[in-house]
C-alpha positions in Angstrom: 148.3 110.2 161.7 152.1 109.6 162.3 154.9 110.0 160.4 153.3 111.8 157.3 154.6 114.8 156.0 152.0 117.0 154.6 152.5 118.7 151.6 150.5 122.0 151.0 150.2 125.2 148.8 149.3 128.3 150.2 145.5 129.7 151.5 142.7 130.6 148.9 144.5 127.8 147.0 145.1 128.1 143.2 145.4 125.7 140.6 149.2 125.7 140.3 148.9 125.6 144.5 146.8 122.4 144.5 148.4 120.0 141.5 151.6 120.8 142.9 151.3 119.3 146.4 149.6 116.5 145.0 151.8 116.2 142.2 155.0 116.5 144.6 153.0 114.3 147.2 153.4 111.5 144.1 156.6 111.8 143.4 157.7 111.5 147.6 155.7 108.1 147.6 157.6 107.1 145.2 161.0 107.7 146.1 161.0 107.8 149.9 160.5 105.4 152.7 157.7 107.9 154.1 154.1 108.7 153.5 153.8 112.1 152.2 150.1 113.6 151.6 148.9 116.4 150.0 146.2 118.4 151.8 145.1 121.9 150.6 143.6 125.2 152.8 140.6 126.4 151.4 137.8 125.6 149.0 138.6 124.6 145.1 137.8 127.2 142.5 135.9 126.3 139.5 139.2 125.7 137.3 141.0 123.3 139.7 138.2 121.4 140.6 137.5 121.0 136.6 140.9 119.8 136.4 141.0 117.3 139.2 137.5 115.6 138.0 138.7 115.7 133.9 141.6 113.7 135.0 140.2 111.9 137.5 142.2 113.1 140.4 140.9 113.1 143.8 141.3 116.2 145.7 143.3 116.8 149.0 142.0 116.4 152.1 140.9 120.3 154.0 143.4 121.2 156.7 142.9 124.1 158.5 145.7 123.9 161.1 149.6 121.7 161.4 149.9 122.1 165.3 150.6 119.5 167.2 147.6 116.9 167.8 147.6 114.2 170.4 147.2 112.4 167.3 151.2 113.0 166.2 152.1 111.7 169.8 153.0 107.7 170.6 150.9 107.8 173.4 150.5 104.6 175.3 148.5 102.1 173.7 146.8 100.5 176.3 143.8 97.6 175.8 140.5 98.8 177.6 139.2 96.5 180.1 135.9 95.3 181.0 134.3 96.7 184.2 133.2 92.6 185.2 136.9 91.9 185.5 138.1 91.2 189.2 140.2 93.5 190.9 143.1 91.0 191.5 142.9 90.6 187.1 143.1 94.3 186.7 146.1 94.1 188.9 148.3 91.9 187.2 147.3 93.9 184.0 149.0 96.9 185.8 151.7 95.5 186.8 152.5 93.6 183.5 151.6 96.3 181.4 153.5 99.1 184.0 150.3 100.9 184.0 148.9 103.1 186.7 145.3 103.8 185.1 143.6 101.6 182.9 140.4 102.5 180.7 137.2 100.5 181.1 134.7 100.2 178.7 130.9 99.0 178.7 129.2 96.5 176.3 129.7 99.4 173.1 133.0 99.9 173.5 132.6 103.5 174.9 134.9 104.6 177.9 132.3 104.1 180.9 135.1 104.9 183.8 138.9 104.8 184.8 140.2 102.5 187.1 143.8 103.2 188.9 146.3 102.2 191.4 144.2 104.3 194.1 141.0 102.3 193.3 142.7 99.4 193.6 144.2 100.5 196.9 140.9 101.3 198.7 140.5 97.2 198.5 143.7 97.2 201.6 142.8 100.5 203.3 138.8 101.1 203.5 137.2 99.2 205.7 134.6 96.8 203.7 131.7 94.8 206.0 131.7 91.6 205.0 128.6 91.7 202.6 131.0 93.6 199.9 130.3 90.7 197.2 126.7 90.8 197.5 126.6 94.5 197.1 129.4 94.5 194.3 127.6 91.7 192.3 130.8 89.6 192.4 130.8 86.6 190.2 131.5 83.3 190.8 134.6 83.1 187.8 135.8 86.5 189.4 135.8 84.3 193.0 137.4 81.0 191.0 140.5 83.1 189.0 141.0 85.2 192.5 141.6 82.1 194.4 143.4 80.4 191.9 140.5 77.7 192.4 138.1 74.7 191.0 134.5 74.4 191.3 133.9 70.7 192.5 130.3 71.0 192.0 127.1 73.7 191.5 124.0 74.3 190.8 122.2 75.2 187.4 122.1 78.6 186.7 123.2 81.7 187.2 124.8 82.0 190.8 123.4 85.5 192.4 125.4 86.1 195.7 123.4 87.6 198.6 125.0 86.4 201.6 128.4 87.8 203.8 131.0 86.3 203.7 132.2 83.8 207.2 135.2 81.9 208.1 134.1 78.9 209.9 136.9 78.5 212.0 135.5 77.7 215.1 133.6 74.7 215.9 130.3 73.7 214.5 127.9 74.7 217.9 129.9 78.4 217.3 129.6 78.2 213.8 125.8 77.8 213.8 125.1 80.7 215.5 126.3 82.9 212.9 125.6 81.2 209.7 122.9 82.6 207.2 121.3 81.1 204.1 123.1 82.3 201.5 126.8 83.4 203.1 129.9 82.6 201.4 131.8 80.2 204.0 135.4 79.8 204.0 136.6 76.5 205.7 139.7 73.9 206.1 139.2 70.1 206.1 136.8 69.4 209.0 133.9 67.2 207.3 131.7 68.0 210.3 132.2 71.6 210.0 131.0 71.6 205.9 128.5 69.7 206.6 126.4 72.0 208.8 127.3 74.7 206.5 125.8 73.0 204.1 122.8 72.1 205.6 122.4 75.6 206.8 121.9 76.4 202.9 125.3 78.5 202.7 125.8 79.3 198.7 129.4 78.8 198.4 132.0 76.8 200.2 135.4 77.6 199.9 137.7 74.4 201.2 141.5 75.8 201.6 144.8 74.2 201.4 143.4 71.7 198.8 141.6 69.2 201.1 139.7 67.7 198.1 136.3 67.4 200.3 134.5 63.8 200.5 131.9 62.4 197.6 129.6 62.7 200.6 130.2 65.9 200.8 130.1 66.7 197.3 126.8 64.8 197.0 125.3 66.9 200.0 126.1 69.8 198.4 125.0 68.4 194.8 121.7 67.9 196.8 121.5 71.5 198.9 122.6 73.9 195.2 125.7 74.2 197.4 128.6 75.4 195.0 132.1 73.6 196.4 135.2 75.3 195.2 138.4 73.8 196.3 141.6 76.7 196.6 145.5 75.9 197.4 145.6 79.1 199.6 145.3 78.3 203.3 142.5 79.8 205.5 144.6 83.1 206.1 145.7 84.3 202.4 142.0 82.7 200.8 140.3 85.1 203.4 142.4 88.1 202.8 142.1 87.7 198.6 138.9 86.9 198.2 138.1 90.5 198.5 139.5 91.0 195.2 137.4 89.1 193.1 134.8 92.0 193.3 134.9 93.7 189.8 136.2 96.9 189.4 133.1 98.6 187.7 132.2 98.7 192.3 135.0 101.1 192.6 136.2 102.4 189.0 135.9 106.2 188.9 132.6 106.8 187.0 131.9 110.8 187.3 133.9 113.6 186.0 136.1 111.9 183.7 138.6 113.7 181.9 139.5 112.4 178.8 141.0 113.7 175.2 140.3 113.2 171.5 142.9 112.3 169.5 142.3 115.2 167.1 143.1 117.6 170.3 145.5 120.1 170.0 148.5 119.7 172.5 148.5 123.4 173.2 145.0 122.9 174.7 145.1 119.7 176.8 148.0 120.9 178.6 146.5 123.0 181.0 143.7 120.5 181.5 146.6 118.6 182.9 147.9 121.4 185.1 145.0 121.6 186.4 143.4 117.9 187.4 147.3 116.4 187.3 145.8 112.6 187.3 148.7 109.7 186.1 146.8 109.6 182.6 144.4 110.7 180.3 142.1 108.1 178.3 142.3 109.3 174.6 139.3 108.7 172.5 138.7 108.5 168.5 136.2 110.1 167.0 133.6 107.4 167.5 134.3 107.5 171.1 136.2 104.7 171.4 139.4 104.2 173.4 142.8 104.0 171.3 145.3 104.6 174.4 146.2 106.9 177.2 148.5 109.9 177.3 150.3 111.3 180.4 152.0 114.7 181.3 155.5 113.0 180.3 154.0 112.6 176.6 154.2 116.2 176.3 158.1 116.1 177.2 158.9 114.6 173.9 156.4 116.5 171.7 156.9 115.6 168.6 156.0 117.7 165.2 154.0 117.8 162.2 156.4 117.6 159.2 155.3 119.8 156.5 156.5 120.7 152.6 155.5 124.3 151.2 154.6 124.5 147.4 153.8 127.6 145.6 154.8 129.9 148.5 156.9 130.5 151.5 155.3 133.9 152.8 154.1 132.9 156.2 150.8 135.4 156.2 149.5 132.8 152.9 150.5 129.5 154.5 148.8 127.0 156.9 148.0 128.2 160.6 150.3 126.3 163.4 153.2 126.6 160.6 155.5 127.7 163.7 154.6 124.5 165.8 155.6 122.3 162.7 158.7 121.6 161.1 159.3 122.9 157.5 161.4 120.2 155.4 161.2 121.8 152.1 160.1 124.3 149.8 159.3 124.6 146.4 158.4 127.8 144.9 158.7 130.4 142.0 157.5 133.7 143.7 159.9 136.2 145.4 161.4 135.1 148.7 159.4 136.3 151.7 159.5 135.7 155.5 159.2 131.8 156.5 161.7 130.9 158.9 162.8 127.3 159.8 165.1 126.1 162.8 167.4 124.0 160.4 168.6 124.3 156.9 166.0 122.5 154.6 166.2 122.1 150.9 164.8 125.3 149.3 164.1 125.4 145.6 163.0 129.2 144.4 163.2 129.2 140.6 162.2 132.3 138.2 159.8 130.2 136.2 156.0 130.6 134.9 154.6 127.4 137.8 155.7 125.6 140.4 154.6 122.6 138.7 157.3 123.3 136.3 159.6 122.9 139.3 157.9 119.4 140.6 157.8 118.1 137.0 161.6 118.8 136.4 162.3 117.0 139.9 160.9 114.4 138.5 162.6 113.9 135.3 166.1 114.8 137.0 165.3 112.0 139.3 164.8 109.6 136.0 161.0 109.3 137.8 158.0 109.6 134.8 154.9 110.4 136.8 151.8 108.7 136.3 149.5 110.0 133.4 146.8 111.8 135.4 149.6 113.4 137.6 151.4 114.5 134.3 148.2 115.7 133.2 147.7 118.1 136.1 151.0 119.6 135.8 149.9 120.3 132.3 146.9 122.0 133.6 148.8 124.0 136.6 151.2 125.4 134.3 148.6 126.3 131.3 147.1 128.3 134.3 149.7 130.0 136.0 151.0 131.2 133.0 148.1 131.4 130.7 148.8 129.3 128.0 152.6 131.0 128.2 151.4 134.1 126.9 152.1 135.7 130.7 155.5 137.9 131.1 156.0 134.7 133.7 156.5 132.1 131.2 160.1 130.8 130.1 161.9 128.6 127.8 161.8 125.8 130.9 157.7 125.9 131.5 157.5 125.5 127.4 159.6 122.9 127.2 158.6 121.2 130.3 155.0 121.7 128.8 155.6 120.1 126.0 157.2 117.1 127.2 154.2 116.5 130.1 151.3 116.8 127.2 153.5 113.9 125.3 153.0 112.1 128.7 149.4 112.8 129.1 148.5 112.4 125.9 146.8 115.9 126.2 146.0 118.3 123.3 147.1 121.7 125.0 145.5 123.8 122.7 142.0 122.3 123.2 142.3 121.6 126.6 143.6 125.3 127.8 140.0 126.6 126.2 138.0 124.1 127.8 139.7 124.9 131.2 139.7 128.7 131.1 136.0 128.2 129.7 134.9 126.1 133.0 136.9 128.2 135.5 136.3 132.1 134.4 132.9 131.9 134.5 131.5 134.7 137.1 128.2 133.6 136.4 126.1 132.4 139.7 129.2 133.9 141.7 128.9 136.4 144.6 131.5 139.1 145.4 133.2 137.0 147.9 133.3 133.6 146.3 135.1 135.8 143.5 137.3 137.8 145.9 138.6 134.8 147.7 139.7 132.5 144.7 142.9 133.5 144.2 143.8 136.1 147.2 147.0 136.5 148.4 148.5 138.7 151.8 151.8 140.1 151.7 153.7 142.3 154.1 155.9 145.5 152.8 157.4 147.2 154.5 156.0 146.4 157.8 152.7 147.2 156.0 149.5 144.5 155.3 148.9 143.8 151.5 146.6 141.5 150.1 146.3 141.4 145.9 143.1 139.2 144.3 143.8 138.0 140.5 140.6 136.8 139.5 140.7 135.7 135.3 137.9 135.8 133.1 137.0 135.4 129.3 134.4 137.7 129.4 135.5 141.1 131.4 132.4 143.1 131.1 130.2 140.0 132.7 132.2 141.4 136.2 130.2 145.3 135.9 127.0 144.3 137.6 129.6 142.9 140.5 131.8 146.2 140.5 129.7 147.6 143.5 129.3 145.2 145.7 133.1 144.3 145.1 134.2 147.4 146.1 132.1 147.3 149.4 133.3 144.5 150.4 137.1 145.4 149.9 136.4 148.8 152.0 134.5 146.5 154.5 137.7 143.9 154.4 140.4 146.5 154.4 138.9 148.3 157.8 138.3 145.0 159.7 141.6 143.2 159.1 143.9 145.7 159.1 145.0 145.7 155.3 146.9 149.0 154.3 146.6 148.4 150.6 143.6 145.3 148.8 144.3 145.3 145.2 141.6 143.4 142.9 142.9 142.1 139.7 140.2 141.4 136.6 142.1 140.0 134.1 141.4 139.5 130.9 142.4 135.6 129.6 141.8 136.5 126.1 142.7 139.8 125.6 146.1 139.9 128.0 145.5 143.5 130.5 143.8 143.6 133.9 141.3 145.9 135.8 142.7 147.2 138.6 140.3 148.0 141.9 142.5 149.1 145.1 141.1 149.7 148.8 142.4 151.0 152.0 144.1 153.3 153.6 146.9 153.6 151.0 145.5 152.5 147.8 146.9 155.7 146.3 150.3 153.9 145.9 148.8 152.5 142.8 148.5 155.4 140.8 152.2 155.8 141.9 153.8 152.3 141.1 151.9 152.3 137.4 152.2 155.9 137.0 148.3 156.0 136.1 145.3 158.0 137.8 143.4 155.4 139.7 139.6 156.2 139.9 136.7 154.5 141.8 135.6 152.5 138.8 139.7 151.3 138.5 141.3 151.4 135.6 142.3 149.1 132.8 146.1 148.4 132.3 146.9 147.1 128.8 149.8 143.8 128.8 149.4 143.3 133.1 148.5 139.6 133.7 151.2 138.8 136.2 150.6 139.3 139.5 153.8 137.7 140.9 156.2 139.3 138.1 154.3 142.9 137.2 152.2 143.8 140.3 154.3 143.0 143.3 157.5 144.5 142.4 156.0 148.1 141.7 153.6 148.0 144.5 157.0 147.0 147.1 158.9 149.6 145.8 155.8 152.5 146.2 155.2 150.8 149.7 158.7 151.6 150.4 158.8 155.1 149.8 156.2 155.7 152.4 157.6 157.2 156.3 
């Protein structure tokens, strides 16, 4: 999938996360000469995928990883070839094509074997007898195009070749003696000379230097299923070419191939190639046919994925492989963390309630009105970052901005936000995790591991038969992965506080940075909705004061 630039939000996506990149993804298409797409890192949660389906918006494709694929390479494009194909064809296809290794497929299109220069080679240096087109099942059109040559007559039918192959240069008493039915008889002009071979029930004649033969001869052979071909190569050359009408598939490589997907990651074919250091590699699609061929000097000029961050530029929530990519762009409204780029990009960090509210104001400063399912989704992204703008987040800008979107989108806000909250704070049918993981976020302070859960609901209480099993699993998820502090918050949509459930090693920094006595159960914190603007900042500053 070249040039694309792939637009994402961060891991455990949110709403605001997911209508962002697509939203953004949109406006790119529109106004740039490039393909931009955008993808997402995890699962949907209830909400967003409510949002996506009411306006009819189809979700982003799952990518796990933006390292470098074989895929984001202009490998060679190279045109399998067919393992009936002569030698001397697959040549010229080398040399035209300034290939060394060419892939051959079977009658499915599926790589059956490699052929390369070396195969091709063994035709000069190993010794063949001189049965080598019986036992390679040459064909007669491999024998004509090899010779540059005409068929003057044959029989009905397939011709199968079982003889050796002669040059009757010698005269007809020697000649005798050595003929078989069946051989493959090379021969100049001498009439005598073709017409024992003839009679001595040879399959093929091959007249050189263009002595067209007589209609006696032509007849005789007409009358024997003798097969006449006339070439314009003299005795010499005809001999020494004709080995090369045998098809490849009689000395293609067939065992131990080594070939790639072209979903592989560059980081793990390379010492594949260290290791068996052929020319080049056939690279397969994932219905195992060949698109092309890759070599070690590929890898010289490795190109990138291009990628876009929305909703986040803390490296610990974005995509895996973000350091073998190159970052173009971010757009967020969170605090600035620790993503680090190799040029300067354009960075847009705004103090506003969504990072929708950012895309959607990039779009009218750029005169751009975006579609009405894209306008709705910003709606939708900014109703839930900032809860219907009743979070400390909100502003003057994600109001106004609001407003003008619902105008595009034709969208009653009012109705909409309870219809949205409704389908995505449900806990019914949910397990611990599924609820742990829908909005989680890791952050690093102060050297230490932090990761905060907001989870909303409309119904706080429906979370108490969860409360035990939640706190296991933060324990259990604190221990394993090395988090110094996991912070659950239960907020309440309708009511504007949050439950607060910490874990791990330093979860006492809680009671510190709300000045509150932090039990088991957690506690309930009247007005705190805002992870971003009213958790974060008290919990770095406590983090900070530890040695």
């Amino acid at each position: 999938m070249k040039n694309i630039i792939y637009i994402t939000g961060h891991k455990n996506p949110d709403t605001d996360s997911i209508c962002a990149a697509i939203s953004y993804a949109e406006f790119k298409n529109k106004t740039g000469k490039i393909t931009a797409m955008p993808i997402r890192l995890g699962e949907l949660n209830r909400e967003t995928q409510f949002i996506l389906d009411y306006f009819n918006v189809e979700e982003p494709n799952l990518v796990t990883t933006v390292k470098t694929q074989i895929s984001d390479l202009d490998i060679d494009i190279v045109a399998p070839i067919s393992p009936d194909i002569s030698l001397k064809m697959a040549w010229s296809i080398m040399k035209k094509n300034n290939n060394k290794t060419l892939p051959v497929i079977d009658e499915n299109d599926k790589l059956a074997g490699v052929v390369s220069v070396s195969n091709l080679a063994s035709n000069y240096l190993d010794i063949w007898d001189n049965s080598i087109l019986s036992k390679s099942n040459t064909t007669l059109e491999n024998i004509l195009d090899t010779l540059s040559a005409k068929c003057l007559c044959k029989p009905e039918g397939t011709l199968k070749l079982t003889g050796k192959i002669i040059v009757a240069a010698m005269i007809p008493d020697s000649t005798k003696a050595v003929i078989e039915p069946g051989d493959i008889a090379i021969c100049g002009d001498r009439e005598d000379s073709q017409t024992l071979l003839i009679n001595s029930k040879v399959s093929i004649i091959i007249i050189t230097g263009n002595h067209a033969p007589t209609d006696n001869i032509v007849k005789l052979g007409e009358t024997n299923g003798c097969t006449i071909i006339l070439t314009p190569f003299d005795t010499f050359t005809a001999s020494r070419l004709i080995t090369q009408s045998i098809p490849i598939d009689y000395v293609m490589t067939r065992k131990n191939l080594v070939s790639f997907n072209e979903n592989d990651f560059i980081e793990d074919i390379k010492h594949i190639m260290i290791e068996t250091r052929y020319r080049s590699y056939p690279v397969l699609d994932n219905d195992n046919k060949v698109i092309g061929s890759i070599s070690r000097f590929h890898l010289i000029s490795e190109k990138r994925k291009k990628v876009i961050l929305v909703d986040h530029n803390e490296k610990a929530q974005s995509v895996n492989g973000l350091e073998d990519s190159d970052v173009l762009e971010i757009l967020d409204h969170h605090r600035i963390a620790d993503v680090q780029t190799g040029q300067p990009i354009y960075f847009r960090n705004e103090p506003v309630g969504s990072t929708s509210t950012i895309v959607a104001s990039i779009y009218f400063e750029n005169g751009i009105r975006p579609s009405k399912s894209v306008a709705g989704i910003l709606c939708a992204a900014i109703i839930s970052d900032t809860l219907l703008l009743k979070s400390p987040t909100s502003t003057l800008v994600d109001k106004l901005t609001l407003k003008r979107l619902s105008q595009i989108a034709d969208l009653n806000v009012e109705k909409f936000a309870k219809e949205m909250f409704k389908a995505g704070t449900s806990l019914e049918g949910k397990t611990a995790e599924e609820i742990f993981h829908q909005d989680f976020k890791t952050f690093t302070l102060n050297n230490f591991k932090v990761g905060v859960s907001q989870v909303g609901t409309m119904y706080i209480e429906g979370f108490d038969p969860l409360k035990e099993d939640m706190i296991k699993l933060m324990d259990k998820k604190a221990k394993e992965n090395g988090f110094a502090l996991i912070l659950l918050m239960l907020t309440d949509i309708l009511n504007g506080g949050s439950v607060l459930i910490a874990s791990g090693e330093h979860k006492d920094v809680v009671s510190k940075a709300f000045n509150i006595t932090l039990t088991d159960e957690g506690v309930y914190i009247p007005g705190l909705v805002s992870r971003k603007k009213q958790v974060i900042p008290p919990i770095t500053v406590a983090m900070n004061k530890i040695k």
